[in-house]
N, C-alpha and C positions, 0 to 999 in steps of 0.2 A: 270665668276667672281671667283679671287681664293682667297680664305682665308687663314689665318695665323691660327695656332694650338689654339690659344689666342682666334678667331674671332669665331674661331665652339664651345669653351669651353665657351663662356661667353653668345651664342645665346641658346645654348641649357639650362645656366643657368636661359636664358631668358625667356624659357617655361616654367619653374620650378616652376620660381619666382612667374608667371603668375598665374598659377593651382593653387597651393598651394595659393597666397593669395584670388584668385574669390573664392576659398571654394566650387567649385561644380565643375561636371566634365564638360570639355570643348570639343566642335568639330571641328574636323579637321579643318573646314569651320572658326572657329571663331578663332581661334592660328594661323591659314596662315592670315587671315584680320587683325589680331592684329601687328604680325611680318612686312605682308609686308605696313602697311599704313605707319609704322614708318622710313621704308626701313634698319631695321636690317641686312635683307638676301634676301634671293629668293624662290623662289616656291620652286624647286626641294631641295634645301639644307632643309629648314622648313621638309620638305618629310623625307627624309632622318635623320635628329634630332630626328622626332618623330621615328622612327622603330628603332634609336640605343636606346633611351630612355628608350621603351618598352623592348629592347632586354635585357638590359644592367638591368632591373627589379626596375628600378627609375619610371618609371609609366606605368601603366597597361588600359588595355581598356576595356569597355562595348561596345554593340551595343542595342541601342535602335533605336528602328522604321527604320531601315535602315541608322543609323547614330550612326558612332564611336568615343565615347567620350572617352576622357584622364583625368584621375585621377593620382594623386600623392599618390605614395609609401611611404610607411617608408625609405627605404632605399634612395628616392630621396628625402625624406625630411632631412636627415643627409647629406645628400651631398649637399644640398641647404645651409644647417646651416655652413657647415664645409666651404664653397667657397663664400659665399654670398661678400665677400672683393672683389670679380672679378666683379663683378657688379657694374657698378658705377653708384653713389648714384644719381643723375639726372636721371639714366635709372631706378633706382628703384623708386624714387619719379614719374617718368613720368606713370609707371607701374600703383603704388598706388593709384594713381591718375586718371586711367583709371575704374580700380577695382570698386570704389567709385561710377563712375559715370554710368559705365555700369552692375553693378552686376544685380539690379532689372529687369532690360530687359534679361538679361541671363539669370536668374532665371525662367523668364518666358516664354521662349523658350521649357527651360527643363519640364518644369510643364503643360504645354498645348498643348498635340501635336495633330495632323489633318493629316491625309495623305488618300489617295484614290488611286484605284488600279481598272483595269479593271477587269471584269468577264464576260461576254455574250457580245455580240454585243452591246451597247449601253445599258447599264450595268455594274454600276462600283459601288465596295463595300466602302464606306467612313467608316475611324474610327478612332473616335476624344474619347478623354482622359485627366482626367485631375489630376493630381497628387501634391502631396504636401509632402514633404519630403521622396520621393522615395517611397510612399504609393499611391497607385493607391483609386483614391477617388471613379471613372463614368469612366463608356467606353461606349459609343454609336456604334452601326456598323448598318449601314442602307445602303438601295439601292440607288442610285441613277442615272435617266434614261438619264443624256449626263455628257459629262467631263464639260461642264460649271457648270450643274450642283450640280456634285462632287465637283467642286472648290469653288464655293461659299458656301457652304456648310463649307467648309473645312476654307475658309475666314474666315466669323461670328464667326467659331466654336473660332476660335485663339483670335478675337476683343471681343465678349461677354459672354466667356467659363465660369468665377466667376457667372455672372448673368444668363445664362442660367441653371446651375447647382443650384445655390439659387432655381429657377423659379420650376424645375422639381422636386428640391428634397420637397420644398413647396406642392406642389400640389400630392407627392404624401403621405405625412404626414395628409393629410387633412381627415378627421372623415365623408364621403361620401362614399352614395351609387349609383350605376349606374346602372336606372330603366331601 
């Protein structure tokens, strides 16, 4: 697929737009699903947007949990503001419109996270987290004795994290003694 100078400067303005209006940092995983459900571009070009973006000091990356999110710079927020005309305004309503509907769920990607990782022979360390404005609220790490049962674990953890966190920090508030 070859693009026009126009096609790479208006995709990249694509990711821009994206960050900067979700308000939180985004991964890899979710700027290539966004990019390619629309059919903007392609895998490898998306690839490649994000590392000049980065290079180029328009947006910078964390890694959390083994997963590298993209945040917008100041410097790609004036480039945003300065080019946003390259955008046409059906891509930015479609954008906005995306934002709107999937922020909450994105938000709770970031805020919930579960992952599990081998350690001994059937033996795997699970550690689930649950955060809330970049402030780590609970971390749990516990053993658990097969990968089924690291993932279920790591399942629930992500479906009833608010409630089990109520449940735990309840009980341990609680004015008891343990005879």
């Amino acid at each position: 697929m070859t693009q026009s100078t126009q096609e790479l400067t208006m995709n990249k303005l694509i990711i821009l737009f994206l960050i900067h209006h979700m308000k939180i940092p985004l991964s890899n995983t979710q700027i290539t699903e966004f990019m390619l459900e629309r059919d903007y571009t392609d895998f490898f070009s998306i690839q490649q947007y994000l590392t000049e973006l980065v290079d180029a000091k328009l947006l910078q990356t964390q890694v959390e949990e083994h997963t590298t999110r993209y945040e917008i710079e100041p410097k790609g927020q004036k480039t945003l503001e300065y080019f946003l005309n390259r955008i046409p305004f059906s891509v930015q309503e479609e954008i906005l419109h995306y934002v709107q509907t999937n922020r909450p769920q994105v938000r709770k990607e970031i805020e919930i996270l579960a992952e599990y990782c081998p350690q001994k022979r059937n033996e795997y360390l699970v550690t689930c987290k649950a955060m809330e404005n970049k402030t780590l609220l609970m971390e749990i790490k516990l053993t658990a004795f097969s990968k089924k049962q690291a993932q279920q674990v790591c399942d629930n953890w992500k479906k009833n994290a608010s409630i089990l966190y109520g449940k735990f920090l309840s009980s341990l508030m609680k004015d008891s003694s343990i005879d």
